[in-house]
C-alpha positions in Angstrom: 19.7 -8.0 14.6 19.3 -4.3 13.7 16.1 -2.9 13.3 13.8 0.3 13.4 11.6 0.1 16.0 8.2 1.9 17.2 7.9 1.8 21.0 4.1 4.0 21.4 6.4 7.1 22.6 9.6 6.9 19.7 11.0 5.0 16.7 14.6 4.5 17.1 17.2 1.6 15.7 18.1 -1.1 17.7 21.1 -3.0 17.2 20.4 -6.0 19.2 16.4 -6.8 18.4 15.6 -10.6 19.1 16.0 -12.5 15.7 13.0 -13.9 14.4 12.9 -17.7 14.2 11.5 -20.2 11.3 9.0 -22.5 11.6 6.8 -25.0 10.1 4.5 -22.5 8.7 6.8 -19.1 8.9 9.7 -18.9 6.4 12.5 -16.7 7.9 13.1 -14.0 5.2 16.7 -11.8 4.6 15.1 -8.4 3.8 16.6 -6.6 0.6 14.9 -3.8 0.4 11.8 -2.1 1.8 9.4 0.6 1.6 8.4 3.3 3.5 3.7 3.5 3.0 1.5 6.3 4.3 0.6 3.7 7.0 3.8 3.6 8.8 3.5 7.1 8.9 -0.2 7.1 10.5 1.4 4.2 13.3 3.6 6.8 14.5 0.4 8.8 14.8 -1.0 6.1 16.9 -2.8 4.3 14.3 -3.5 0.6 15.3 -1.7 1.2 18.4 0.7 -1.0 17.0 3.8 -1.6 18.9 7.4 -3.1 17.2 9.3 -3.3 13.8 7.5 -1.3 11.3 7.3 -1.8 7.6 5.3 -4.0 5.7 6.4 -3.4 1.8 9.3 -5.5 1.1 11.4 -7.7 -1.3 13.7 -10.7 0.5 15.6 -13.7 -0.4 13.8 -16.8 1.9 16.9 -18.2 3.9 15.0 -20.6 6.3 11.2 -22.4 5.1 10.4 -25.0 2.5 13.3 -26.4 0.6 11.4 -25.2 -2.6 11.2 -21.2 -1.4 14.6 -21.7 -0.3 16.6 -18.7 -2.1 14.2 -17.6 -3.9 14.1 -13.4 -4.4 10.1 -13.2 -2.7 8.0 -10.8 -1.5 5.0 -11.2 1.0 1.2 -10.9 1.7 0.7 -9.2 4.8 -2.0 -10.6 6.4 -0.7 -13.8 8.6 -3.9 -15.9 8.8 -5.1 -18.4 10.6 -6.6 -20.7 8.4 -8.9 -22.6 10.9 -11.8 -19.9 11.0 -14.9 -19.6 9.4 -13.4 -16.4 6.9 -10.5 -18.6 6.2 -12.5 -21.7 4.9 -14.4 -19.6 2.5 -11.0 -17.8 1.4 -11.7 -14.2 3.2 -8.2 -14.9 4.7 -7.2 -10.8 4.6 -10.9 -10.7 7.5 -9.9 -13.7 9.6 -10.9 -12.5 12.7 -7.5 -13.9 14.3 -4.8 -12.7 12.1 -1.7 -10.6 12.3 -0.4 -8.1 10.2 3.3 -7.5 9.0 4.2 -4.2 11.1 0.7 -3.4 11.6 -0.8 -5.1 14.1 1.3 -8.0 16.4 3.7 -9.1 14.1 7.2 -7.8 13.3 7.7 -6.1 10.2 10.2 -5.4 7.1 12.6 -2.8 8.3 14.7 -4.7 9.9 17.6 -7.6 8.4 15.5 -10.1 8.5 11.7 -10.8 8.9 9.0 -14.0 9.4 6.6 -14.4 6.9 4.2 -17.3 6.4 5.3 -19.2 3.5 2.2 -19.4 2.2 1.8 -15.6 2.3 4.7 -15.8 -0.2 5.4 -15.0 -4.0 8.2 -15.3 -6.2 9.6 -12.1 -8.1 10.6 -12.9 -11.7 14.3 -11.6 -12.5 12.6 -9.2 -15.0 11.1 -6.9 -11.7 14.3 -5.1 -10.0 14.3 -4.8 -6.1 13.4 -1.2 -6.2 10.2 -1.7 -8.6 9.3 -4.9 -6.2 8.7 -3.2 -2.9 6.0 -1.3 -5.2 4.2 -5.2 -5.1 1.9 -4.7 -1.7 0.7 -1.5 -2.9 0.1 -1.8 -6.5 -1.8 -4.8 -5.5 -3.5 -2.9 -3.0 -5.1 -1.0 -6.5 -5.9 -3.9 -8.4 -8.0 -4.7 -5.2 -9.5 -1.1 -6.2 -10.3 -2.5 -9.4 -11.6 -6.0 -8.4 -14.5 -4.0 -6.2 -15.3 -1.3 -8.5 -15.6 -3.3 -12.0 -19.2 -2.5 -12.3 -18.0 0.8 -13.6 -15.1 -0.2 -15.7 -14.6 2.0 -18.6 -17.0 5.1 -17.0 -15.5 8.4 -15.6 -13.5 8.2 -12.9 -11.6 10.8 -10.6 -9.0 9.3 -8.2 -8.2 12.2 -5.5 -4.6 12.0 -4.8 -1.1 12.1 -6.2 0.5 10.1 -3.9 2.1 6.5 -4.3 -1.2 4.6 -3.7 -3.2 7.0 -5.9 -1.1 7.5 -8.9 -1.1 3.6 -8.8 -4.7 3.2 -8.5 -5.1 5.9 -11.7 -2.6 3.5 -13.6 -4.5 0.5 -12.9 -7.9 2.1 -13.7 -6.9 3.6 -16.4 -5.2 0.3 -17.9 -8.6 -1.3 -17.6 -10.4 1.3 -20.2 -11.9 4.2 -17.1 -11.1 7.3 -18.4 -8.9 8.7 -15.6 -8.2 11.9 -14.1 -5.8 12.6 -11.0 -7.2 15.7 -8.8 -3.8 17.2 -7.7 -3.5 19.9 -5.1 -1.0 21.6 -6.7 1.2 21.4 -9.8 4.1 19.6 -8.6 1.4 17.2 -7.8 0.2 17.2 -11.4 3.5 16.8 -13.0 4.1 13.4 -11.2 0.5 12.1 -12.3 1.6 13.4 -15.7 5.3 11.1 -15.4 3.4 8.1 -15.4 1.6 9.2 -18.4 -1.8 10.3 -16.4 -4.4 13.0 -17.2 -4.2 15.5 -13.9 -6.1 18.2 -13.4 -5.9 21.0 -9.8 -9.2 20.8 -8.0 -10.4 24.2 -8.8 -10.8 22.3 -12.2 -11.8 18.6 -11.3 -15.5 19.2 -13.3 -17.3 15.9 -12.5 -19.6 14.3 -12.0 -17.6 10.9 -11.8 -19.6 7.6 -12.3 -16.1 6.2 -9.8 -13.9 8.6 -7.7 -11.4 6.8 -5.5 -10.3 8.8 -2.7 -6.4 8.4 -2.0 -5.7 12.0 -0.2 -4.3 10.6 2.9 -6.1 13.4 4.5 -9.2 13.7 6.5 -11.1 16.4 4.3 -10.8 14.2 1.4 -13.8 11.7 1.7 -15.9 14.9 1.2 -14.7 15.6 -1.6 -15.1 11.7 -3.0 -18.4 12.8 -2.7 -18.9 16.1 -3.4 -18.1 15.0 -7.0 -19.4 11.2 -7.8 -22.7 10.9 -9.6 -25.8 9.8 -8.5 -25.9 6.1 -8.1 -22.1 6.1 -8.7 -19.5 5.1 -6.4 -16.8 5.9 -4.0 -14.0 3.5 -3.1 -12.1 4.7 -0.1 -8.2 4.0 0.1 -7.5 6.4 2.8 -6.4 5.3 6.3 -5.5 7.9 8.8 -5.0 8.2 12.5 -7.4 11.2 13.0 -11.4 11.1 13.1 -13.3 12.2 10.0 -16.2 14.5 10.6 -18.5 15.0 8.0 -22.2 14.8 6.4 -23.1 11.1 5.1 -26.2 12.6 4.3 -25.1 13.1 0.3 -24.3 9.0 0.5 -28.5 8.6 1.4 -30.1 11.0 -1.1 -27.5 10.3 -3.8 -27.7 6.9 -3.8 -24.1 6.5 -3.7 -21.8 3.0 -3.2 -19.1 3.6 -0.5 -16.2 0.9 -0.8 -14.2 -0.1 1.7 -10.8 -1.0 -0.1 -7.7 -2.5 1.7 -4.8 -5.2 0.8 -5.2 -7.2 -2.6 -4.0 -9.4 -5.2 -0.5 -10.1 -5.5 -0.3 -12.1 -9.1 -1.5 -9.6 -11.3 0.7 -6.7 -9.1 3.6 -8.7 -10.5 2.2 -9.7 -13.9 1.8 -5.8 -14.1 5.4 -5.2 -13.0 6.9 -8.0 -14.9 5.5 -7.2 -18.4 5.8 -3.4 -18.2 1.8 -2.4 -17.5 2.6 0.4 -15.4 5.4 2.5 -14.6 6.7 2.8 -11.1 10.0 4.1 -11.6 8.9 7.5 -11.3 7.5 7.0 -7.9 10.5 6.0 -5.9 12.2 9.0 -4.6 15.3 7.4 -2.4 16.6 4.5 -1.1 18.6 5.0 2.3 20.4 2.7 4.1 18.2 1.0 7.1 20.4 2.5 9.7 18.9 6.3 8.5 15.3 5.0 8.8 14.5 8.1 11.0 15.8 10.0 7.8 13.8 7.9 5.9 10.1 8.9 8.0 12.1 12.5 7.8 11.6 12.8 4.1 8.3 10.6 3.9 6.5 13.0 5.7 7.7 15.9 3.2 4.2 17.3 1.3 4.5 15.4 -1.5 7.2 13.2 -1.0 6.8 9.7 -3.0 8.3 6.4 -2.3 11.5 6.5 0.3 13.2 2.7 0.4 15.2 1.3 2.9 18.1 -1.1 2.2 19.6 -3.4 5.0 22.7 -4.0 2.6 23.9 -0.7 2.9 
């Protein structure tokens, strides 16, 4: 089976990987498309030590699993559970203390043909969301968990640092709620994407604040800083960021300020798709490419361009 590979030292394709294998709880998954996320980009940086095939955003068509996922067009959670432990049983299955993660830590992930996904991890796509808006699914339900942990400020001012996929996401989702968004862009290109999706952006030099929520989305290490540099007094900060390097800076301001620092990771996939599947936020504008898998080293290539938005990667081609 051909896939891209991360060995700790290079990321390379391989024609002849080991073919995943169904079971009774993993469904065995023909990969359609997939998406190149910040994170892959941070593994190569050593993030997670992870070692394998990357990629974690993904649509497939289930070939092996439950006669009733059988053909379905799906995409999946990431998290592969346990379901026995103590998180699990109270529904924390995204903490269980003995999972997996899709091309993150011990398990395989999407940029290869094919791919092993617990079925229960999976969801069908309605024929109304194309391939290329579905591989936006994991992330844009990565903001909705943004907005599930920040909705006691719902409809305040809120700042979400960060043009990027996950950001511009987050600032639809917020902003689809009733907050009164603004993207802080570090330069206008920057601004002009937030302003595609039909966002307010603004350059940093004229963020204002203070923000009753900011949402830090930079994807760089300075960022946090600046989350709170400009969030009110008991307001909050949700943090989105995840980066290989070590942040070093003053929590002093979260002490005397009162201020709510929010851990935010994986979320909800329903109302990802209700979004995507009844028009609630555009995504279009965010995908930059779609490559064929064999150029996946293209693929990171362009990723890692300042600015770059969404690169896809499609087995098929």
């Amino acid at each position: 089976m051909r896939a891209f590979v991360w060995d700790g030292r290079g990321a390379r394709i391989v024609q002849d990987h080991p073919e995943p294998k169904s079971s009774d709880e993993m469904a065995l998954v023909e990969v359609r498309m997939a998406g190149v996320c910040s994170t892959d980009l941070q593994i190569l940086q050593g993030y997670m030590d992870f070692r394998g095939v990357l990629g974690h955003e993904f649509v497939g068509e289930v070939l092996e699993g439950p006669t009733e996922w059988v053909g379905h067009r799906v995409a999946g959670e990431i998290n592969f559970a346990c379901h026995r432990c103590a998180l699990c049983a109270t529904g924390q299955n995204r903490h269980c203390p003995n999972r997996t993660v899709m091309g993150i830590q011990g398990a395989d992930g999407a940029f290869a043909q094919r791919v092993r996904v617990p079925w229960k991890n999976l969801h069908r796509i309605p024929d109304s969301v194309s391939d290329h808006e579905a591989i936006f699914i994991e992330p844009l339900a990565a903001a909705f968990e943004a907005d599930l942990q920040s909705r006691a400020y719902l409809g305040g001012r809120t700042a979400v640092l960060g043009a990027g996929k996950l950001g511009l996401l987050c600032a639809q989702v917020l902003a689809l709620r009733g907050d009164e968004v603004r993207v802080v862009c570090r330069h206008e290109a920057a601004m002009e994407k937030a302003r595609a999706v039909g966002l307010d952006a603004v350059s940093v030099d004229q963020v204002g604040g203070p923000y009753s929520l900011v949402v830090e989305a930079t994807g760089h290490p300075d960022g946090l800083a600046k989350a709170l540099s400009i969030v009110r007094p008991g307001g909050a900060v949700v943090q989105k960021t995840t980066i290989a390097a070590q942040h070093d800076i003053d929590l002093a301001p979260l002490v005397i300020h009162e201020i709510t620092m929010i851990g935010s990771r994986c979320g909800p996939f329903a109302p990802a798709i209700d979004a995507l599947a009844n028009a609630k936020v555009q995504v279009a504008p965010l995908l930059s490419s779609v490559l064929p898998l064999t150029e996946a080293g293209e693929a990171i290539a362009q990723a890692r361009t300042p600015g770059a938005l969404k690169i896809g990667l499609d087995p098929g081609l």
